[in-house]
N, C-alpha and C positions, 0 to 999 in steps of 0.2 A: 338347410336353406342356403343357398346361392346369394351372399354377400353384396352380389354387385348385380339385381337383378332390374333391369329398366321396361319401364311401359313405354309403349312410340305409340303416341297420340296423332304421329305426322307433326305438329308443329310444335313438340315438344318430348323430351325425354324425359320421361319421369323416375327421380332414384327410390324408389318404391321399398328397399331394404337401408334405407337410411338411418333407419330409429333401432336397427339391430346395432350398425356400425358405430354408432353417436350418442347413442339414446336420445335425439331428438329428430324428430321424421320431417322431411321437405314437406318445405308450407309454402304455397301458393301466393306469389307475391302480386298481386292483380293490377295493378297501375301497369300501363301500357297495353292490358289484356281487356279483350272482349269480356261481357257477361258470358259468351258462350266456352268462349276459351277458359275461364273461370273455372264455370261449371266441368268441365271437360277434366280438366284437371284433377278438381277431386271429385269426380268419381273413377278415374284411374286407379289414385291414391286407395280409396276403398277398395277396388277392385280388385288392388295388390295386396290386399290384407289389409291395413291401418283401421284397428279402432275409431279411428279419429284421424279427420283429413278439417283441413284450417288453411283459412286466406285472410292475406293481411292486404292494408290500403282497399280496402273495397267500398264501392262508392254507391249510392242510391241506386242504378240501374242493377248492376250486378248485386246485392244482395235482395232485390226483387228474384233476380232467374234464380238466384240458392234456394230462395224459400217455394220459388214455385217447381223444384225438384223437388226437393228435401223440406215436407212444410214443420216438421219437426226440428229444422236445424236453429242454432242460436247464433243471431245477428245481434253483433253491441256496435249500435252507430257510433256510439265518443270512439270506441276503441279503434273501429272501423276494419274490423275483424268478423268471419262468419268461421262456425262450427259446425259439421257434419261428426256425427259419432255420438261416443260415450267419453265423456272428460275423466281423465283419472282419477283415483280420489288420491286427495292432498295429504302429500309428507312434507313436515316444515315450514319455515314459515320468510315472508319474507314482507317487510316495510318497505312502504312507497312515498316519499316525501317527495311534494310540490314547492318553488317555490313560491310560484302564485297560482291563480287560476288560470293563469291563460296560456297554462304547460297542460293544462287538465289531460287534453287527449292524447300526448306522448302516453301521459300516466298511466291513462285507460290501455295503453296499448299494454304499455309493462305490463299492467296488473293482468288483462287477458291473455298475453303469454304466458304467466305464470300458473295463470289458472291451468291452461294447456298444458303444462308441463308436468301438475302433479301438486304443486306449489303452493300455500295457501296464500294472500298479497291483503294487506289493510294499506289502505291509502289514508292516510295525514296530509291535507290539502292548505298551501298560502300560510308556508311558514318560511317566508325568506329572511337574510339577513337585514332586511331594513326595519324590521322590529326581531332584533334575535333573540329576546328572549321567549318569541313563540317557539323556535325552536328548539330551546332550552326546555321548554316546558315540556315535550317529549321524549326527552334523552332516557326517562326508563322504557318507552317503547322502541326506543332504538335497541338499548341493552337485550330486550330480549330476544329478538328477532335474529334468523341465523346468518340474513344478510339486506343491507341496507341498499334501497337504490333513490337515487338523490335526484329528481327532472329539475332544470333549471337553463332558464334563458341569461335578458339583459347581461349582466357583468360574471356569469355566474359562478359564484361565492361562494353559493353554498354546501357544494362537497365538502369545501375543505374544514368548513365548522362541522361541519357531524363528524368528519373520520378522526376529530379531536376530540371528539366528546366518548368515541366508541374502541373498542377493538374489534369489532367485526369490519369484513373489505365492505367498499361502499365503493357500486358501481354508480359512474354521473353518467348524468344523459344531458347532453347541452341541448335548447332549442333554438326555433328561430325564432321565438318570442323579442323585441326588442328595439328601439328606434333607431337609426341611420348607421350609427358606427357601430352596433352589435353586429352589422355584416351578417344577416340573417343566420345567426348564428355560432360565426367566426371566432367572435371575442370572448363569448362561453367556453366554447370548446379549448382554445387557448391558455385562459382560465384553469381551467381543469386539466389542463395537459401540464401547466406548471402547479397544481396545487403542492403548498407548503407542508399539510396536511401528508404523509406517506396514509397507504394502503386506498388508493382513491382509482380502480380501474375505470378509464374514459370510453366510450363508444362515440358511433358517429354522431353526427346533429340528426335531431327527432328518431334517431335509431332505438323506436320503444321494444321494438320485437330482440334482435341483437340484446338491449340491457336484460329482456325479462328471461333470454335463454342462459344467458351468461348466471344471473343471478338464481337461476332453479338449478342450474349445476351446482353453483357454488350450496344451497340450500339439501339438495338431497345428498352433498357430500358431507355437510356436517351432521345429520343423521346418522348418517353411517358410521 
């Protein structure tokens, strides 16, 4: 098979052998895109082979035209993600810490990337540092997991408590959870880019897809 083989949709290229090159296949990032352009997309995706074709940010309209193609596919509104295919079954495992609830939907993103990936993901929700000993109180769920992904807004703090409490990497996902000077999301990420803490990989702000690919690599390499 041809490495480098692309679908022309006309208003899109699609890398249709991307999940040979990466182990993880081009996913549909729908924001800015038509429900039709959407849909267009992955059925390309399928049409180049993929088990499995996946859009992320997809919004009420566009996960209407999914399911009125594909009435079999799986729509998760938190995560804001839809599913065409067969999901792989799960090697590994990977913990999803909030630090509140109003990181939920990065969360759901993580955790439906991971599922995507192979992954298995438990989310532990609103264990931030302003009562840390909820977070203490899952430190054996941290230990067992192959890798930790930490969502957090406001100041956020709480990578750097868990990558203290763990030897596994612990990827952050800063949001834009937080009042005026969190700089919708600024000050997290910031946070996180100096945690004290070593072994704490950062991604963008709300980047749940980014944290759950990073942390399903890091989860089927310690498998292996």
């Amino acid at each position: 098979m041809d490495p480098q083989r692309t679908a022309h949709l006309g208003f899109a290229r699609l890398d249709v052998d991307r999940a040979a090159r990466t182990g993880t296949p081009e996913v549909v990032y729908s924001a800015g895109k038509t429900p039709e352009q959407t849909v267009a997309c992955l059925a390309g995706l399928l049409e180049g082979g993929a088990p499995l074709a996946w859009a992320t940010r997809v919004d009420e309209a566009t996960a209407d035209a999914v399911l009125a193609r594909w009435p079999e596919a799986l729509v998760d509104p938190e995560a804001r993600c839809a599913f065409v295919g067969e999901l792989p079954d799960p090697d590994g495992d990977a913990l999803v810490l909030t630090a509140g609830t109003s990181d939920g939907p990065v969360a759901a993103e993580v955790a439906a990337t991971l599922r995507a990936c192979g992954v298995r993901a438990r989310r532990v929700d609103d264990v931030g540092v302003a009562g840390v000993h909820r977070v203490l109180a899952v430190a054996p769920d941290v230990a067992a997991a192959d890798v930790v992904v930490v969502v957090a807004g406001m100041d956020g703090a709480l990578p750097s408590v868990v990558a203290g409490l763990t030897d596994r990497l612990v990827v952050a996902v800063p949001t834009s959870v937080g009042y005026g000077a969190a700089f919708e999301g600024l000050a997290a990420l910031l946070t996180m880019l100096t945690a004290c803490a070593p072994g704490v990989l950062v991604v963008n702000i709300d980047n749940g897809f980014g944290a759950g690919v990073a942390a399903a690599r890091i989860a089927r390499s310690a498998q292996r």
